[in-house]
N, C-alpha and C positions, 0 to 999 in steps of 0.2 A: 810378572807372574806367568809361571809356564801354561799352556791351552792344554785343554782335555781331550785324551785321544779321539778322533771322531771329529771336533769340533770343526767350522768353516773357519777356515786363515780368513782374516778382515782384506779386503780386496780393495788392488790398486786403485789410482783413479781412473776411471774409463776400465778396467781389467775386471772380467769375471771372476765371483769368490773359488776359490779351489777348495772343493769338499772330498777328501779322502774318503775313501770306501773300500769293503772289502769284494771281490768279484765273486763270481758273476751278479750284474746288476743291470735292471730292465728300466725303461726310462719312465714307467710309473710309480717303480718304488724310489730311483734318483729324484722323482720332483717330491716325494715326503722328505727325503733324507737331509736334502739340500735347503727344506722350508718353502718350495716356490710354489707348494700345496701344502695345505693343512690336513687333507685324508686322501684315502684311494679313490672316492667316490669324484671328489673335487679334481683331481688327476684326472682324471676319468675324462669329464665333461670338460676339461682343459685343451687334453688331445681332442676329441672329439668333435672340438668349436673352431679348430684349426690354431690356436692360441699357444701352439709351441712347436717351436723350430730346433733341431739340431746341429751345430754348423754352419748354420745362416742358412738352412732347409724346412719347407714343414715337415713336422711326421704327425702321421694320425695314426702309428703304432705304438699301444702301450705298452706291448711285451719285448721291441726292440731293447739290444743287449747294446749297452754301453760301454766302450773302450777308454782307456785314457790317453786324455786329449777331447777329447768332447766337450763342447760347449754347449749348454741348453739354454735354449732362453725363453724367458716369459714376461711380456708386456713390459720389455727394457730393464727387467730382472735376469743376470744368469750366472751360471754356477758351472767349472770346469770340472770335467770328473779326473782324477786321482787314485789310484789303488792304494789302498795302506796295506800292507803284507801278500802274505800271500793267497792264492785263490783257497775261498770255503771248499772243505770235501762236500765231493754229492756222494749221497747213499749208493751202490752198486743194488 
């Protein structure tokens, strides 16, 4: 059965899931999108506790802008970020 656009590809063994997304995307709203948060608030206090690394890095930036190729991870959960189309317009 074909996946639903948006959805996470099921990940290799040992390989982060690859969660497509549309840019630009900050790495508090990647940990809702990707499931490795359940709200903004819990993102929040994630980054905040040191609890997530980029690239085998901490960040305690939530508004850091995510690229593809990005690997985030959390407590031996992580999710490779993926562009699905092209970048969202921003308003002028």
């Amino acid at each position: 059965m074909p996946r639903a656009k948006g959805t996470p590809q099921p990940p290799k063994p040992g390989a982060p899931t690859i969660v497509p997304i549309r840019p630009p995307i900050t790495l508090g709203q990647f940990l809702k999108v990707a499931s490795l948060a359940s709200s903004g608030g819990e993102a929040k206090m994630m980054i905040a506790f040191g609890a997530v690394s980029v690239n085998g890095e901490k960040e305690q930036r939530r508004g850091r802008k995510l690229v593809p190729g990005d690997v985030v991870q959390v407590e031996g959960a992580a999710a490779e970020v993926a562009f699905e189309g092209p970048p969202a317009e921003t308003p002028v």
